[in-house]
C-alpha positions in Angstrom: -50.0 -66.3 48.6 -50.3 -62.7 49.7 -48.7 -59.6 48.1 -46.9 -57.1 50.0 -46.6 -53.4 49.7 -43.4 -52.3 49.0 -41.9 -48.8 50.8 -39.6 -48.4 48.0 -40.2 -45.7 45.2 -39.0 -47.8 42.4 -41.8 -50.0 42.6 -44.6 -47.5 42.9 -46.0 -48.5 39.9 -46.8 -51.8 41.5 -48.2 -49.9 44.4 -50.7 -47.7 41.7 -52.1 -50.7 40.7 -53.1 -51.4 43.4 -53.4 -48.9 46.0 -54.2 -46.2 43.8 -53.3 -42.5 45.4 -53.0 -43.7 49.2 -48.8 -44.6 48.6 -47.9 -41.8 46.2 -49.7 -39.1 48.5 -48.3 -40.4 52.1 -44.7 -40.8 50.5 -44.7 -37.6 48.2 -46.0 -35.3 51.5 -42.7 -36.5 53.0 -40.3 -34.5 50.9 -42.0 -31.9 50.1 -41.1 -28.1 48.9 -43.0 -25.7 47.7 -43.0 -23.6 44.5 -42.5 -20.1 45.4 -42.2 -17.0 43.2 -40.6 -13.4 43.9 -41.8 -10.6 42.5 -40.0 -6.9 42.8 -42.1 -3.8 42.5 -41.4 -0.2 42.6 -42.6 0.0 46.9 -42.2 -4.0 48.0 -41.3 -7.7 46.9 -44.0 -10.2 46.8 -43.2 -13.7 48.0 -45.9 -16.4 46.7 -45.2 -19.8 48.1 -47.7 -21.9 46.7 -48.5 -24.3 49.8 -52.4 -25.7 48.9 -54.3 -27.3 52.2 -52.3 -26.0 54.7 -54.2 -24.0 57.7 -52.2 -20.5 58.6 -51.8 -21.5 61.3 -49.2 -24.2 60.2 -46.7 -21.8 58.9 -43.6 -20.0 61.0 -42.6 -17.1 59.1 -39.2 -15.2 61.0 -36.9 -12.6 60.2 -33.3 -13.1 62.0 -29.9 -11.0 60.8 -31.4 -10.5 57.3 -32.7 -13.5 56.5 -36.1 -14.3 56.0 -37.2 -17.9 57.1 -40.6 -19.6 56.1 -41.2 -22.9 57.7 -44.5 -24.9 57.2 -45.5 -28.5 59.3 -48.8 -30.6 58.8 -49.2 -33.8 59.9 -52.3 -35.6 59.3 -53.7 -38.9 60.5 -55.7 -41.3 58.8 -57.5 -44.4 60.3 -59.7 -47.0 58.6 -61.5 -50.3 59.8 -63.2 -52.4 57.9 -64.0 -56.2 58.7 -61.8 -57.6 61.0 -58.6 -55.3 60.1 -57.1 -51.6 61.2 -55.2 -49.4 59.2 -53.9 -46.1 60.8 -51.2 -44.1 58.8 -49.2 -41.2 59.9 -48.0 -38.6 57.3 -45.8 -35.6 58.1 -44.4 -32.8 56.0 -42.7 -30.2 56.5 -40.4 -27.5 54.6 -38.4 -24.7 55.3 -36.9 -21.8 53.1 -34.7 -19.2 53.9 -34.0 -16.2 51.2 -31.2 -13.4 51.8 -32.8 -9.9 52.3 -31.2 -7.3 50.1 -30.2 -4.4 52.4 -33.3 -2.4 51.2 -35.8 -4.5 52.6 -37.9 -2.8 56.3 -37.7 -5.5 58.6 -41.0 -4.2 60.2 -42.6 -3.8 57.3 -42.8 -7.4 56.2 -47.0 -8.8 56.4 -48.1 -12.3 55.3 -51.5 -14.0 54.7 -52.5 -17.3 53.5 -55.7 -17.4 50.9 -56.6 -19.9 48.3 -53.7 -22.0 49.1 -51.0 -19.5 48.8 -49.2 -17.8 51.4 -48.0 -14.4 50.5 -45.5 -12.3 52.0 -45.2 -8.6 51.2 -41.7 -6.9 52.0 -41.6 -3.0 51.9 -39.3 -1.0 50.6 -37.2 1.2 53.2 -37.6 4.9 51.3 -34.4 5.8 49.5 -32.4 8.4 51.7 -31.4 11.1 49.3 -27.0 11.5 50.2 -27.5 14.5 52.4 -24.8 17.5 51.7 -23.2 19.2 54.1 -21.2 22.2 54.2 -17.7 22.4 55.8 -16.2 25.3 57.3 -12.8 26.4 56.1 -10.8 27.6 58.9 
């Protein structure tokens, strides 16, 4: 009698016992989407997407009719041989998230780096453009 792993989520708990992290981490990566936080401050927003062992150069980060699109992709490989059997698994993940720039937001003033796991994006501020008055002639 053999047992067989299942590809089913219901019966990961079967799969803990005995496969320990390798199901949960290949199936979990596959619909993945990070936690991200916004932050508003007097000059800029801060975006924080919280994306742990990604490389930077993994993410796509776009700005197209006011809307700001972050797209990350890692696919990893994994190969193991031991006595007379080979095991070589695939995993992919990706996400994308798009978020609707309020009108005040510089298009060209957008930066992003990636440290410690988190990719942040900074968006200025355009300066607020005091209504200008102008005087009419009567004639």
């Amino acid at each position: 009698m053999s047992l067989l792993r299942s590809n089913f989520p219901a019966f990961s708990v079967f799969n803990d016992l005995f496969d320990g992290d390798v199901y949960r981490s290949n199936v979990a990566r596959q619909n993945w989407v990070p936690a991200v936080n916004v932050v508003e401050n007097d000059t800029d927003f801060e975006i924080q997407v919280a994306a742990p062992g990604m490389q930077k150069d993994q993410f796509d980060v776009s700005v197209e009719n006011g809307v700001l699109t972050i797209t990350g992709n890692v696919t990893e490989e994994e190969e193991q041989k031991e006595k007379k059997f080979t095991r070589k698994e695939f995993a992919a993940k990706s996400f994308t998230r798009l978020f609707t720039l309020p009108e005040n937001i510089d298009d060209e003033g957008i930066a992003a780096k990636y440290q410690n796991g988190i990719l942040l994006l900074t968006l200025k501020k355009k300066e607020k453009e005091e209504p200008k008055k102008k005087q009419i002639s009567v004639s």
